[in-house]
PyMOL Python script that loads the backbone (N, CA, C, O; Angstrom):
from pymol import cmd

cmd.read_pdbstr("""\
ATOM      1  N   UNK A   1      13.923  35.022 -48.173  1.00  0.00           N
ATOM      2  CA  UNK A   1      12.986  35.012 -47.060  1.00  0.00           C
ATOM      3  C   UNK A   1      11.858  34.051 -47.388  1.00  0.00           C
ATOM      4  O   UNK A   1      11.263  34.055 -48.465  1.00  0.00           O
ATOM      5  N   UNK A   2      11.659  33.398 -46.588  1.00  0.00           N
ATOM      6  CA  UNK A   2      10.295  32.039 -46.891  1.00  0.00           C
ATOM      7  C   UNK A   2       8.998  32.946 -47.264  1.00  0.00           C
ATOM      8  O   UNK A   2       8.920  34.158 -47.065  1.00  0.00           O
ATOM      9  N   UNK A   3       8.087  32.197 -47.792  1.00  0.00           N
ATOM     10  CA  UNK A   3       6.764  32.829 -47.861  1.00  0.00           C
ATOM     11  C   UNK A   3       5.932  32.243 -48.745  1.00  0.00           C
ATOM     12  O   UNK A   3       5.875  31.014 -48.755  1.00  0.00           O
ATOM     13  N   UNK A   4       5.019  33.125 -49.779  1.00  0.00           N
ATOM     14  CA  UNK A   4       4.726  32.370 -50.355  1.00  0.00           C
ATOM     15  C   UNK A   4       4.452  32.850 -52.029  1.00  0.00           C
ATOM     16  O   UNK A   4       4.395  34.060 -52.247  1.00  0.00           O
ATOM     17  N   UNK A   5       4.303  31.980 -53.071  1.00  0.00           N
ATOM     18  CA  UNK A   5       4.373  32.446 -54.764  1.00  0.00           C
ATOM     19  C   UNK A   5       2.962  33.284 -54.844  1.00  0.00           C
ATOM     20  O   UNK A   5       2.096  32.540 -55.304  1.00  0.00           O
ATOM     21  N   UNK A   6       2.473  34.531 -54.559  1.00  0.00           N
ATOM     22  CA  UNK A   6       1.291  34.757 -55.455  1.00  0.00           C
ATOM     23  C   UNK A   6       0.912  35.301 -56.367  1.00  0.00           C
ATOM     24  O   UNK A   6      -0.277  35.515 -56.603  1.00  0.00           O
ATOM     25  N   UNK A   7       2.277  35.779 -57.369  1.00  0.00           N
ATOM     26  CA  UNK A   7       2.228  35.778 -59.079  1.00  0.00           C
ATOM     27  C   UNK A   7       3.312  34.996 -59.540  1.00  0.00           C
ATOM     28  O   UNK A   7       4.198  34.815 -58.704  1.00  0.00           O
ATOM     29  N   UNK A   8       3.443  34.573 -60.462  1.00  0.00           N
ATOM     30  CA  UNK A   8       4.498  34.162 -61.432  1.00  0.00           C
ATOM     31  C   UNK A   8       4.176  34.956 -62.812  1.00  0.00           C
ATOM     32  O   UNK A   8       3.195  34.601 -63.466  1.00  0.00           O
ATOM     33  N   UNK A   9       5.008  36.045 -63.269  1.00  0.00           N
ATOM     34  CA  UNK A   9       4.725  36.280 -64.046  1.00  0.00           C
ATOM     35  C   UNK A   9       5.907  36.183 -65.563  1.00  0.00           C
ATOM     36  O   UNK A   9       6.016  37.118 -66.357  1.00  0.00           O
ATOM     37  N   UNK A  10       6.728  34.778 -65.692  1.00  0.00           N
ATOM     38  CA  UNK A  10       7.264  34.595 -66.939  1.00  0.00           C
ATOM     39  C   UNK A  10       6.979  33.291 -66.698  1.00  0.00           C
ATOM     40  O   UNK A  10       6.530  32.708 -65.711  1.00  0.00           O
ATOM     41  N   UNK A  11       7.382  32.875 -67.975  1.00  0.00           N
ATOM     42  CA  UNK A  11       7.088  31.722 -68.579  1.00  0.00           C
ATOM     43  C   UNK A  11       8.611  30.940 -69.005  1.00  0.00           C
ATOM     44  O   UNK A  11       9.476  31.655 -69.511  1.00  0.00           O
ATOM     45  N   UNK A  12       8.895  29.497 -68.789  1.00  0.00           N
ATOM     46  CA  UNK A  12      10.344  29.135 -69.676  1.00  0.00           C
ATOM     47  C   UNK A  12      10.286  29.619 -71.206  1.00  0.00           C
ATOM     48  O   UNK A  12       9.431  29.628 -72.091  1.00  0.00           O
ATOM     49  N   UNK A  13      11.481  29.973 -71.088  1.00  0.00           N
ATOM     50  CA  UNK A  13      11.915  30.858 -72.765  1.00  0.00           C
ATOM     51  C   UNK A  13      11.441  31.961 -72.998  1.00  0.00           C
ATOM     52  O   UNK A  13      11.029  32.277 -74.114  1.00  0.00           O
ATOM     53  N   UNK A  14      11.421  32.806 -71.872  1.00  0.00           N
ATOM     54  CA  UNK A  14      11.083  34.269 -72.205  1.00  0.00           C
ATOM     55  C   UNK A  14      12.282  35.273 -72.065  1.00  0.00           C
ATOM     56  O   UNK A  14      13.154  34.935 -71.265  1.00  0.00           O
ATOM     57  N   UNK A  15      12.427  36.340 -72.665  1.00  0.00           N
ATOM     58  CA  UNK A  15      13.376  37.416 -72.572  1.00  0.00           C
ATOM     59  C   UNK A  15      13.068  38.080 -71.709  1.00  0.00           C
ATOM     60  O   UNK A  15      11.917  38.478 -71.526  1.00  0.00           O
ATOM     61  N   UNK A  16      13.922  38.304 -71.088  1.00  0.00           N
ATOM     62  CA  UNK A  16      13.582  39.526 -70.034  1.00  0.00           C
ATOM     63  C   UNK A  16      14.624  40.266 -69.841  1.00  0.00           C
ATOM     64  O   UNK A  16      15.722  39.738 -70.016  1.00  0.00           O
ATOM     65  N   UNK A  17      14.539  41.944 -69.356  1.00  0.00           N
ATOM     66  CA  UNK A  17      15.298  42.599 -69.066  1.00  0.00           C
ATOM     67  C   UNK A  17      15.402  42.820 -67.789  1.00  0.00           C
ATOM     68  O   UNK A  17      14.567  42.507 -66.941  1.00  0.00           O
ATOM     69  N   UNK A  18      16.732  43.526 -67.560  1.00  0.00           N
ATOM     70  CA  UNK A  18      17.555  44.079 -66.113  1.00  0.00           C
ATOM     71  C   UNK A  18      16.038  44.818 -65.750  1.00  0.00           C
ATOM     72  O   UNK A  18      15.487  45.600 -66.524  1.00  0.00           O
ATOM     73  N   UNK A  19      15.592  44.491 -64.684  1.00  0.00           N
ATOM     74  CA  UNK A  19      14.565  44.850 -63.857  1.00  0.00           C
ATOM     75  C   UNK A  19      12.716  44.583 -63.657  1.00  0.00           C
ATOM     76  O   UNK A  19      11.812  45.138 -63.033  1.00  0.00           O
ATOM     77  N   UNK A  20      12.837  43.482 -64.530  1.00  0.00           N
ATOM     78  CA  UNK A  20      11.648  42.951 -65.035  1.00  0.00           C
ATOM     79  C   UNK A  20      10.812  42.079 -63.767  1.00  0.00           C
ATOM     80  O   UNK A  20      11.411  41.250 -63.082  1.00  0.00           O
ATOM     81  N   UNK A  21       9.777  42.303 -63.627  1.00  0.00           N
ATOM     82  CA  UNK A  21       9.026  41.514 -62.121  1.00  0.00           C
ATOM     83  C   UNK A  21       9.271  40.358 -63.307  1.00  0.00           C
ATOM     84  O   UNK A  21       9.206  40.278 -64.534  1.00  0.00           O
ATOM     85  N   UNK A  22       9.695  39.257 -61.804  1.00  0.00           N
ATOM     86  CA  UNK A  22       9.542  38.027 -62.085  1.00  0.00           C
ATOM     87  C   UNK A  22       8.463  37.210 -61.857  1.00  0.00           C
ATOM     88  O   UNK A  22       7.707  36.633 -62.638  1.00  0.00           O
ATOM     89  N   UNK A  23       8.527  37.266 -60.381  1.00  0.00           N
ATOM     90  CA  UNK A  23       7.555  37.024 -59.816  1.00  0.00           C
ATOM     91  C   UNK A  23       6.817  37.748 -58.432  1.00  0.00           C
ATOM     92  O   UNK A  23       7.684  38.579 -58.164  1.00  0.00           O
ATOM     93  N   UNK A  24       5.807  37.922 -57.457  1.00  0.00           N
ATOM     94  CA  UNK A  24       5.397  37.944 -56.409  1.00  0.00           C
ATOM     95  C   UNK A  24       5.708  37.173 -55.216  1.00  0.00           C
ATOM     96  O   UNK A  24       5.000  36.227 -54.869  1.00  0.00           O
ATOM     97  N   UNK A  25       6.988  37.632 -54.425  1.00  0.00           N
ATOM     98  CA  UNK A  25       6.323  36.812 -53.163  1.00  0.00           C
ATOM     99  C   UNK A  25       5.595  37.815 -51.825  1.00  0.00           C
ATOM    100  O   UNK A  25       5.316  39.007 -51.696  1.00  0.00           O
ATOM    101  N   UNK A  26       5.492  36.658 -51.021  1.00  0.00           N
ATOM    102  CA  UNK A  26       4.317  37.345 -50.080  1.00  0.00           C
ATOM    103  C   UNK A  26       4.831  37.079 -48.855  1.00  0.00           C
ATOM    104  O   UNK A  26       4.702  35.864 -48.708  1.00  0.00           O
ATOM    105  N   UNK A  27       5.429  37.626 -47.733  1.00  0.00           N
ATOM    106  CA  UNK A  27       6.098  37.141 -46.628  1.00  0.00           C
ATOM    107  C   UNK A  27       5.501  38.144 -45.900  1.00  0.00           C
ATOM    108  O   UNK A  27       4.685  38.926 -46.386  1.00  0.00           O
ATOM    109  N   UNK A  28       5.958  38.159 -44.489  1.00  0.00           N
ATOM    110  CA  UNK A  28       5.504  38.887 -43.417  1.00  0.00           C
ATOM    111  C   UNK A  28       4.265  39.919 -43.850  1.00  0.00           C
ATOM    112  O   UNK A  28       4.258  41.148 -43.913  1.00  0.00           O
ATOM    113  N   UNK A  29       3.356  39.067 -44.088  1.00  0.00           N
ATOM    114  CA  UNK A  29       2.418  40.219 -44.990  1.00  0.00           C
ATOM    115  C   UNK A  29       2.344  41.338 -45.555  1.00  0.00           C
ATOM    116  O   UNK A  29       1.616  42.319 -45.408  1.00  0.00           O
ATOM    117  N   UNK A  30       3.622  40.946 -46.567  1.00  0.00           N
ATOM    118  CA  UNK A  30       3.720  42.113 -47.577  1.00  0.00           C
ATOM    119  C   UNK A  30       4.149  41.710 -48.690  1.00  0.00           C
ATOM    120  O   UNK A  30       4.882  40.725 -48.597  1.00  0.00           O
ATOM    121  N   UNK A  31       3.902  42.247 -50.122  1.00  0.00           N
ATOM    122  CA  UNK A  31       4.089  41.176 -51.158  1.00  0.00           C
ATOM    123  C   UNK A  31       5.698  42.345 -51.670  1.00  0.00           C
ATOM    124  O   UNK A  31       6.015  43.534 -51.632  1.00  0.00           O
ATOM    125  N   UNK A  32       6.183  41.228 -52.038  1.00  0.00           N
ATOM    126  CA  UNK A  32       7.734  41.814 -52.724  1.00  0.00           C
ATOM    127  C   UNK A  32       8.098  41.362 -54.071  1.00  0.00           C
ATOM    128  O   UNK A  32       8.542  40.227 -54.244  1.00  0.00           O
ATOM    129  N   UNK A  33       7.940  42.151 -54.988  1.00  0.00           N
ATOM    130  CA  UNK A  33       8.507  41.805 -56.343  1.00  0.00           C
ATOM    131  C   UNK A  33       9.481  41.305 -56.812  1.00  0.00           C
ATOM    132  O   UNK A  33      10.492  41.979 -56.617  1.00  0.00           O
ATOM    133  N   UNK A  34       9.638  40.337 -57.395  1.00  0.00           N
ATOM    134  CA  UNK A  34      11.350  39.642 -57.554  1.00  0.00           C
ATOM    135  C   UNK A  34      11.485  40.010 -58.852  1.00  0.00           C
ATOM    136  O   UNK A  34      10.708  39.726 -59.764  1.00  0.00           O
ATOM    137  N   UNK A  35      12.768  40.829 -58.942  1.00  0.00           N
ATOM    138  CA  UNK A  35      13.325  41.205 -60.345  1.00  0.00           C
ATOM    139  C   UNK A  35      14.469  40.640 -61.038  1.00  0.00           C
ATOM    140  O   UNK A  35      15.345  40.044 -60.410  1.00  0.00           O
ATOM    141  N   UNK A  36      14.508  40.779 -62.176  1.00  0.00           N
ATOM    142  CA  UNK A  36      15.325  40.428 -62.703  1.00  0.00           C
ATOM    143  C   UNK A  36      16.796  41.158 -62.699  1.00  0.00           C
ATOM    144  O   UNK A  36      16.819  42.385 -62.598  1.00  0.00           O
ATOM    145  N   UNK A  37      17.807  40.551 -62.789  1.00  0.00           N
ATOM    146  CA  UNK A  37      19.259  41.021 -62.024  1.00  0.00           C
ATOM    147  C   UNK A  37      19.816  41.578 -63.127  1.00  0.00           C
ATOM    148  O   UNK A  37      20.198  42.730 -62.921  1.00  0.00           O
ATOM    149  N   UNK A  38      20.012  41.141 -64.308  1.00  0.00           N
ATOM    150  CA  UNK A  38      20.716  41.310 -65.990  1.00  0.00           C
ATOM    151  C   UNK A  38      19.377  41.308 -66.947  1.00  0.00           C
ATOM    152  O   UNK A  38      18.240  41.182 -66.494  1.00  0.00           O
ATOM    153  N   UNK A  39      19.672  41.459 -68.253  1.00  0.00           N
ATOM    154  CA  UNK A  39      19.364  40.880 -69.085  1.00  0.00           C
ATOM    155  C   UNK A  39      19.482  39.328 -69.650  1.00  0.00           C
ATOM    156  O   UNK A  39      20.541  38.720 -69.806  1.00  0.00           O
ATOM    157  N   UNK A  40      18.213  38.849 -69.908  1.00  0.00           N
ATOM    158  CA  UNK A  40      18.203  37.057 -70.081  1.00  0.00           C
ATOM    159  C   UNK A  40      17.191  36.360 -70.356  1.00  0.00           C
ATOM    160  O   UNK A  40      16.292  36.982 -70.924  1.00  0.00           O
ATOM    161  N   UNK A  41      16.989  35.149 -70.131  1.00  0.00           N
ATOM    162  CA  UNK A  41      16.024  34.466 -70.606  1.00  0.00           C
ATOM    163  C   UNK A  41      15.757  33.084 -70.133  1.00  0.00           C
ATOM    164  O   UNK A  41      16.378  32.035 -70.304  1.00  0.00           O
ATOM    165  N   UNK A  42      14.928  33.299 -69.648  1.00  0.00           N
ATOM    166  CA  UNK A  42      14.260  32.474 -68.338  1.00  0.00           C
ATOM    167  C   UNK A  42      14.071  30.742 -68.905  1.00  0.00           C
ATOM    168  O   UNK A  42      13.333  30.342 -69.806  1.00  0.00           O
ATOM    169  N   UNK A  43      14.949  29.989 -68.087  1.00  0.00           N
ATOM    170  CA  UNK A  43      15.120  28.509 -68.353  1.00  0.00           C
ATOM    171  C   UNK A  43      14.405  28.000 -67.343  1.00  0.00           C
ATOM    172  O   UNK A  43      14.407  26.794 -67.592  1.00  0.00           O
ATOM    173  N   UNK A  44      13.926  28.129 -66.570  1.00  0.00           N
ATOM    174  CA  UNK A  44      13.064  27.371 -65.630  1.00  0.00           C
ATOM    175  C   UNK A  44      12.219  27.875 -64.486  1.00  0.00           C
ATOM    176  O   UNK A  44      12.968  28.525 -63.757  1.00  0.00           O
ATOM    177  N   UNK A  45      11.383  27.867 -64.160  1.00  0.00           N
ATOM    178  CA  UNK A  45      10.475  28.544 -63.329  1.00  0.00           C
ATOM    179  C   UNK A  45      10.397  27.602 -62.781  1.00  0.00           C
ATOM    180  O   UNK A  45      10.088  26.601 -63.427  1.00  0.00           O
ATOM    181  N   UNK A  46      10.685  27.475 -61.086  1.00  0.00           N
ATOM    182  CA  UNK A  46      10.467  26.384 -60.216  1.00  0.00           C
ATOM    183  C   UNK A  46       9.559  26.132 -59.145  1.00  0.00           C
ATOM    184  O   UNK A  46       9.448  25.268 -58.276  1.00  0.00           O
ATOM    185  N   UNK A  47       8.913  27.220 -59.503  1.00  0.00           N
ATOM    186  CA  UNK A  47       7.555  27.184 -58.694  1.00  0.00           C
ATOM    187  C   UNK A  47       6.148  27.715 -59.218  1.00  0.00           C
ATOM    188  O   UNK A  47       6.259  28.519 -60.143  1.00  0.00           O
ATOM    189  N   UNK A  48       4.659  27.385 -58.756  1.00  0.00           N
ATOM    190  CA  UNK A  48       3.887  28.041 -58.919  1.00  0.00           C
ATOM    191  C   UNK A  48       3.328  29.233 -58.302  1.00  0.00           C
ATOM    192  O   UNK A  48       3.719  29.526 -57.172  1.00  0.00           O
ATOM    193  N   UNK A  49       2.275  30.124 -59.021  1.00  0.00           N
ATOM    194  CA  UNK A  49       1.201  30.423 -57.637  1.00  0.00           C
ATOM    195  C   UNK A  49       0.820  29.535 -56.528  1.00  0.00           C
ATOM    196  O   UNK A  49       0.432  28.407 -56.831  1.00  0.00           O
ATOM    197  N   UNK A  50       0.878  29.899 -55.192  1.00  0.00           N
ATOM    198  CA  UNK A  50       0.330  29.367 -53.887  1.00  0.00           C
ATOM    199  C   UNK A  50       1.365  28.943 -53.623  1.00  0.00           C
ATOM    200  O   UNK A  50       1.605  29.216 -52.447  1.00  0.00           O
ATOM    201  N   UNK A  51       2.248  28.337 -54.129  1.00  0.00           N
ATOM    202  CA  UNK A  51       3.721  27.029 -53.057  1.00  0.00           C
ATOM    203  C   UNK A  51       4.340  27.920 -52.374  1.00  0.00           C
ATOM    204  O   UNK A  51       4.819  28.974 -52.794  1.00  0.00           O
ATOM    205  N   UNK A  52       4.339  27.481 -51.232  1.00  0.00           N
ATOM    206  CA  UNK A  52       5.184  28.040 -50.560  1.00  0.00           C
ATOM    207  C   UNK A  52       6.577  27.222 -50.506  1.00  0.00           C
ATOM    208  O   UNK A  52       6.777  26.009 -50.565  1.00  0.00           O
ATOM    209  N   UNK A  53       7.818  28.731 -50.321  1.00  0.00           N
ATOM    210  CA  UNK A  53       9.023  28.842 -50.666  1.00  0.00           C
ATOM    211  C   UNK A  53       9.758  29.089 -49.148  1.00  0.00           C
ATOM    212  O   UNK A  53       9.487  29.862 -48.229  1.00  0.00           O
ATOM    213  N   UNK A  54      10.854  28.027 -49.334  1.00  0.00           N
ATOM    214  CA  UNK A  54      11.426  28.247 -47.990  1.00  0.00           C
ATOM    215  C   UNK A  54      12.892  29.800 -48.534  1.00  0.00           C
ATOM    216  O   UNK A  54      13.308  30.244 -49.604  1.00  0.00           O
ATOM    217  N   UNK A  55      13.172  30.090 -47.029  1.00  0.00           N
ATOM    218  CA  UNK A  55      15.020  30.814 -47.788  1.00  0.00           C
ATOM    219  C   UNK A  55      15.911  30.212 -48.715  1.00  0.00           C
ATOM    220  O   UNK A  55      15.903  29.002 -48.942  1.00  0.00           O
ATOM    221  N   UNK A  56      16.593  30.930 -49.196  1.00  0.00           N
ATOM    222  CA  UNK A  56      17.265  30.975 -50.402  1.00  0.00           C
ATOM    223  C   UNK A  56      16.902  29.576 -51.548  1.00  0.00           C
ATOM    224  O   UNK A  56      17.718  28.751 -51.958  1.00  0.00           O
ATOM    225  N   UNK A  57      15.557  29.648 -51.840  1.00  0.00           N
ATOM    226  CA  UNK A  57      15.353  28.541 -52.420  1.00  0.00           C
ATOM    227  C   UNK A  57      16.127  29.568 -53.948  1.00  0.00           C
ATOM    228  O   UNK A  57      16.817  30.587 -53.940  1.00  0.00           O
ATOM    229  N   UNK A  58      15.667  28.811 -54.965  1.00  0.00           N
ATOM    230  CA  UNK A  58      15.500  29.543 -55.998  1.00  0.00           C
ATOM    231  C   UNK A  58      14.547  29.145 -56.644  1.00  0.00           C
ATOM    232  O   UNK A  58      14.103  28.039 -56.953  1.00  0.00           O
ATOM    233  N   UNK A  59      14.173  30.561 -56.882  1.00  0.00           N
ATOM    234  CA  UNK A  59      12.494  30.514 -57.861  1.00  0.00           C
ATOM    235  C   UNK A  59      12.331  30.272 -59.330  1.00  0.00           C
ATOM    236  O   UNK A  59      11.778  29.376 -59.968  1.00  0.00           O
ATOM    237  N   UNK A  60      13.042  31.445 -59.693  1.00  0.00           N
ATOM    238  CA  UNK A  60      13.514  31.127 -61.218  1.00  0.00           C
ATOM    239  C   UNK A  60      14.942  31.169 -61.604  1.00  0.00           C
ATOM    240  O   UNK A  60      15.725  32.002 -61.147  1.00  0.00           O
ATOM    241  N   UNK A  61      15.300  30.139 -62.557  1.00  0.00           N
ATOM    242  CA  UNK A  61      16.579  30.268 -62.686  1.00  0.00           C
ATOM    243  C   UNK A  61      16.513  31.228 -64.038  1.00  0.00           C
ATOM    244  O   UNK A  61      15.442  31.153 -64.640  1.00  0.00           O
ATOM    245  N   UNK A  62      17.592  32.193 -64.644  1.00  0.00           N
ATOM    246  CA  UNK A  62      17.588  32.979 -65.780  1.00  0.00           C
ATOM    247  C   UNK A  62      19.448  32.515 -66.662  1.00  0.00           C
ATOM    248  O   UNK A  62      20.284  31.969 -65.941  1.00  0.00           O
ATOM    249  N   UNK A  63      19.703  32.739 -67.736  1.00  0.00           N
ATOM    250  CA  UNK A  63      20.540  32.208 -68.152  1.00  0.00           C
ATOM    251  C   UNK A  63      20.617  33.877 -68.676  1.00  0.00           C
ATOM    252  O   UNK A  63      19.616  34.558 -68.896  1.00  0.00           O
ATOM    253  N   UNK A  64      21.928  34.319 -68.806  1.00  0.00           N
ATOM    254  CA  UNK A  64      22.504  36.263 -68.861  1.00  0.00           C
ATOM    255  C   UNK A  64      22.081  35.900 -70.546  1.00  0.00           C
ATOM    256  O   UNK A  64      22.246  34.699 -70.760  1.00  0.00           O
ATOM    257  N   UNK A  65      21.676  36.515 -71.532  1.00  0.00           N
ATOM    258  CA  UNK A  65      21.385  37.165 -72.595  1.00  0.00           C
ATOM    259  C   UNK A  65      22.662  37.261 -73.577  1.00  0.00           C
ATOM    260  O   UNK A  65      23.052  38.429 -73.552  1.00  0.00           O
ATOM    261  N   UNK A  66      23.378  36.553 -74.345  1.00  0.00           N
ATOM    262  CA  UNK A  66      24.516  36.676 -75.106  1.00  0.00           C
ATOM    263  C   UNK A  66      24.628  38.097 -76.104  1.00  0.00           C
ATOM    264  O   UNK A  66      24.072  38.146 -77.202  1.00  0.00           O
ATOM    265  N   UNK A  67      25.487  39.301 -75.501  1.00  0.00           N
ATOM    266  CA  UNK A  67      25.770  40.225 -76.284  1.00  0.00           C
ATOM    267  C   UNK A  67      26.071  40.028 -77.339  1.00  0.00           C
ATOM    268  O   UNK A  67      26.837  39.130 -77.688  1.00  0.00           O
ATOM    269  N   UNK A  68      25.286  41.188 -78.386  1.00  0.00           N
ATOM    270  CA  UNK A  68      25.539  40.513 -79.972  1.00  0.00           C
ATOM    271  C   UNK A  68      26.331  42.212 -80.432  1.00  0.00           C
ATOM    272  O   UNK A  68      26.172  43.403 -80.167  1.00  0.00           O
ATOM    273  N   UNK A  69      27.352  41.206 -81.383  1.00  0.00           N
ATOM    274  CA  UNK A  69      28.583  42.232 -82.021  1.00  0.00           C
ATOM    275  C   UNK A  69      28.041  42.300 -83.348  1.00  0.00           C
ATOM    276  O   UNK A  69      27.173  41.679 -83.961  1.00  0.00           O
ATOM    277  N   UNK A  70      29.068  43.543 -83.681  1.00  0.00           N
ATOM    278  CA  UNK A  70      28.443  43.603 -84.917  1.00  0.00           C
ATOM    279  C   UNK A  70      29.874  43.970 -85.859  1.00  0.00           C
ATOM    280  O   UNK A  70      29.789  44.118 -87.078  1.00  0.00           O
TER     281      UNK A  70
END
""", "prot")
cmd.dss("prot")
cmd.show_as("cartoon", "prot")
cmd.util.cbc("prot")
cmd.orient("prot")
């Protein structure tokens, strides 16, 4: 849904887990938390606070977390 960034809250190269706010957006005047889908670790953040975001842009891209064996 279009709108607009008013948190970003990771950084490139951060870990994050299955349900982690990503970021804030703000559409039909209401703000909606974007979470994280898996476990992973965030390769690019493609937007700031304030830019506005059209539909299905993508905000952050995340790369899935490589399960470790033992």
């Amino acid at each position: 849904m279009p709108g607009f960034i008013r948190k970003v809250l990771v950084v490139n190269g951060q870990t994050v887990k299955k349900g982690d706010r990503l970021a804030v957006l703000e559409a039909m005047k209401m703000e909606h938390a974007l979470t994280a889908p898996f476990d992973g670790i965030v390769k690019q953040v493609f937007f700031k606070e304030g830019d506005r975001v059209g539909q299905d842009e993508i905000i952050v891209k995340l790369e899935a977390e490589a399960k470790k064996t033992t």
